[in-house]
N, C-alpha and C positions, 0 to 999 in steps of 0.2 A: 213625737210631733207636737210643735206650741201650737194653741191657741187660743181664745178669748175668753174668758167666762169666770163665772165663781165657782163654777164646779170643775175648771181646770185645774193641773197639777198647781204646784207651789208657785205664787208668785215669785217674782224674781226684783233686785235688785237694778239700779241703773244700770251700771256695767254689764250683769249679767243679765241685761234684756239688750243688750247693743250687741254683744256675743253673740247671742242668741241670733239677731238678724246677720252676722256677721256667717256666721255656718249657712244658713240660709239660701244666703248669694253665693255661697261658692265654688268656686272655680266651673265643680262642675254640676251645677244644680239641678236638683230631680223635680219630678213635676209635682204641680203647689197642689193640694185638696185640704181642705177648709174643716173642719170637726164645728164649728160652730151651728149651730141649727141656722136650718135656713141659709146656709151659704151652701156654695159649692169648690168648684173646680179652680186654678187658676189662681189662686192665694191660701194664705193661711195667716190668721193669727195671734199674736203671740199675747200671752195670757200676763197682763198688766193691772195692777192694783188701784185702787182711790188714793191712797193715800201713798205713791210715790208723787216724789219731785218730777212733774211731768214736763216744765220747761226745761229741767236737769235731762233729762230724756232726749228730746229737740238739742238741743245741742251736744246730749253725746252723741247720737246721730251726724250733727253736722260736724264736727270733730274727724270724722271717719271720712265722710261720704260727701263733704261741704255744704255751700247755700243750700238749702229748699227751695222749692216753687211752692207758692201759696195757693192751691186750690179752693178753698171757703176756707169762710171765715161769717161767722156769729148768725151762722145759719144762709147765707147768700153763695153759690158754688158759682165759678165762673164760668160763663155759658159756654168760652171758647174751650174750654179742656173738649179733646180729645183724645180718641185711645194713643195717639203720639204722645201726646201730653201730661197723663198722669191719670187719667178717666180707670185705668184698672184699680187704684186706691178708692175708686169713691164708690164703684158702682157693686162692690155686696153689701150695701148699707144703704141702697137708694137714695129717699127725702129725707133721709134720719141722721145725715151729716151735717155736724155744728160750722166743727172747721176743720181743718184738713192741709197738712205740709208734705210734701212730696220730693223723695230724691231720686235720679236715676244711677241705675249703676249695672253698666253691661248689659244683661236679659233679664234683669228685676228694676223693680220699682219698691221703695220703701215708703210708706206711709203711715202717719203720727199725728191722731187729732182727738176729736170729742166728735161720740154719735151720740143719739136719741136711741134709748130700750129701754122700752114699757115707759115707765112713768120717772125713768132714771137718765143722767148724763155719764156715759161712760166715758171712758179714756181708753184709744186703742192704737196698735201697731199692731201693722202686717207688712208681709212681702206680696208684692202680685208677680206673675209673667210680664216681660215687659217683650213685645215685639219689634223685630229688629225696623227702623225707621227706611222706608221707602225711599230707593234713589234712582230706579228703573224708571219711572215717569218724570223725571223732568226733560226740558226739550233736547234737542242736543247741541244748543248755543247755551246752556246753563254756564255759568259764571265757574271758577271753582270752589269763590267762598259760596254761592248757592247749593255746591255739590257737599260742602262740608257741613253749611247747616243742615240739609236734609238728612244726610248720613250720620248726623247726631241728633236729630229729633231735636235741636234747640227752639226753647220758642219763649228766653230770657229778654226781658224789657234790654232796649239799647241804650247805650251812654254816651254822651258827647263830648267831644276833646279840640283843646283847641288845638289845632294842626299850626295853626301858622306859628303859633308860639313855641310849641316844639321843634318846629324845624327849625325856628330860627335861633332856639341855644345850641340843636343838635349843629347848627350851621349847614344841612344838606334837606333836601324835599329827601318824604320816603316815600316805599311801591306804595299803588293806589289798595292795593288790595291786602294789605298788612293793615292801613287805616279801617278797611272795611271790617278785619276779624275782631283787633283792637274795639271798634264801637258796637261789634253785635254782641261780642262772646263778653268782653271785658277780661278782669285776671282770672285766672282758672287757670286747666289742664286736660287736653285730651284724653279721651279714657283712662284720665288720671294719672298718666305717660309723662306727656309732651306738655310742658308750662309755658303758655303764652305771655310774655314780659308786655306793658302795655304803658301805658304815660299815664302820670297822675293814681298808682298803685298807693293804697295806706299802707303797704305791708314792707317790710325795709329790704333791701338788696333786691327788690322785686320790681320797681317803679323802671319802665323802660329808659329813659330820659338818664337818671341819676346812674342806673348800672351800667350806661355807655361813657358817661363823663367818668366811672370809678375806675373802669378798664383801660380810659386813656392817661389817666395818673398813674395807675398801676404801671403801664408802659413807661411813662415819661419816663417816672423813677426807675426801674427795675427792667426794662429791656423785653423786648418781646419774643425771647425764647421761647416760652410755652405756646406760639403760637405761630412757630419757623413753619414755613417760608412768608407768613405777611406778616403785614403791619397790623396797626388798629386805626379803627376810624378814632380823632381826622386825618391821620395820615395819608394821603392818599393812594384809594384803592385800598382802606384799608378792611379787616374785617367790623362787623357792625352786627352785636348779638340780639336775636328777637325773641330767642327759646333756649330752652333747656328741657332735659331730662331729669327721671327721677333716679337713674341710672347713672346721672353724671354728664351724659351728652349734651356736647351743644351746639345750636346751629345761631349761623351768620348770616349777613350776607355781605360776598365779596363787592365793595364798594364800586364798580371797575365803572367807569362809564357814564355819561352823563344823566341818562335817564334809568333812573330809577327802578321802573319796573321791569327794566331788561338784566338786574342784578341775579347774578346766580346767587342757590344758596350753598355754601357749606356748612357741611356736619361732620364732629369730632367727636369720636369715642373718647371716653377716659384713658387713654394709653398716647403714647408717643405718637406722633405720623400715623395717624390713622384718620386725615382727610377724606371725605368723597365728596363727590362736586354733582349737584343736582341745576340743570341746566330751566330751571322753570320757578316761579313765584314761593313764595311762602303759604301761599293757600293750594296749589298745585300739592307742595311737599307734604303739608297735613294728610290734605287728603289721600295721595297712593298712601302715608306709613299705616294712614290706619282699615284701608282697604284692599293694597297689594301683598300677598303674603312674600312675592320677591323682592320686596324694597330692602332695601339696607338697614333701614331702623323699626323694618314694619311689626307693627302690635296686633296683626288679623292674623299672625299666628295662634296668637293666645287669647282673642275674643274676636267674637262675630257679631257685635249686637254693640255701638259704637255709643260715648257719649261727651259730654262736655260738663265736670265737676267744677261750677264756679266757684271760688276761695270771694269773691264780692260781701261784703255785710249783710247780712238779712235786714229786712224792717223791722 
């Protein structure tokens, strides 16, 4: 068992404190109890030095697990955390948190800051329980992207994009509700699965916009067998990618029609002809893969407890 202290085992190195959180979280994780005095239940953790590279730390973390959320900072905790939010990192250390960065992942929270003990500034990382985010109370007019933030506990500041100027290189309006995931999520990846491609990406092959212009060169030159029986946008009706997998999959949407939001989407395994045609939004499809265990690409097989890993820059 890790945990915090000078009288715990052998410090550990960067790597081998990111390990460390890594077994942690995994796949099938046992319940957290704390050896730290004064803690209890529900966390544990991991026994970290003064003198490691602690922003080395923070970023091997994010490395792994992406962005943070910044819970405190230089002694100020933000009042909105909640226990959706990241509040099991802060709260076995009460008013004695400096600052505080927080990742989710599946049924844990990782957390990596500076507390107050005794008359000292520590340096700490733990794992908490994270509980699965509430989706039984919303109305039953909920949106689907309102169904997908709730279902990942997102509660990432939003970014703004200029729409008209994207449509107007991509040459077509997109669904209303791809704009909506695009400005609340930004780039990331559903539980770390499904990569949401978004306009105005730093990250290269990643930037919505550029990887539909790359796909229709690719076509021009090179013919669009890999993608028999369509075309590619702009051809018309043709396909037009929003997402990928980490698996290789990737979803579209078939161009067909003049409005937008009535676009189906398909989704392609890494193998030959192996289309399936999903007759509803891009925010519909998130949602069943990561809540249906019958869905064709669905991930509630192998987790219950949902989230949204943003790849975005930290501050």
């Amino acid at each position: 068992m890790y945990r915090m202290g000078r009288e715990a085992e052998e410090f550990m190195e960067r790597d081998e404190l990111v390990d460390a959180v890594t077994r942690l979280i995994g796949y099938d994780p046992q319940p957290l109890k704390c050896r730290e005095r004064g803690h209890g239940a529900g966390h544990v953790c991991v026994a970290t030095s003064g003198e490691l590279d602690f922003t080395g730390v923070v970023d091997g973390i994010s490395s792994r697990y992406g962005s943070s959320r910044n819970l405190a900072m230089r002694g100020f905790v933000d009042p909105t955390v909640d226990a959706t939010t990241g509040l099991p990192v802060l709260a076995p250390f009460g008013t004695d948190v400096i600052d505080m960065r927080a990742w989710a992942h599946a049924g844990s929270w990782i957390g990596a800051g500076t507390v107050r003990k005794g008359g000292d500034v520590r340096h700490v990382v733990l794992v908490a329980e994270r509980a699965a985010p509430v989706v039984a109370g919303l109305p039953s007019d909920a949106t689907w992207v309102e169904r997908v933030v709730a279902v990942t506990g997102w509660a990432g500041e939003a970014r703004t994009v200029d729409w008209d100027a994207v449509e107007a290189r991509l040459g077509t309006r997109l669904p209303a509700d791809f704009k909506q995931l695009a400005e609340i999520f930004g780039y990331g990846a559903f539980d770390g699965f499904l990569t949401l491609y978004v306009p105005e990406s730093d990250v290269p092959g990643m930037d919505f916009v550029e990887h539909a212009e790359y796909l229709a060169g690719f076509a021009a030159r090179s013919g669009t067998s890999l993608w028999e029986p369509y075309g590619i946008h702009p051809a018309p009706g043709g396909l037009l990618e929003w997402g990928s997998s980490e698996q290789a999959d990737q979803y579209y949407w078939l161009t067909e029609g003049d409005d937008p939001d009535r676009w189906p989407v398909l989704a392609s395994q890494d193998m030959p002809d192996s289309w399936t045609r999903f007759d509803g939004t891009a925010a519909e499809f998130v949602f069943r893969m990561l809540t249906e265990r019958s869905h064709p690409h669905s991930v509630a097989r192998y987790y219950d407890t949902h989230w949204f890993q943003s790849y975005e820059d930290e501050e």
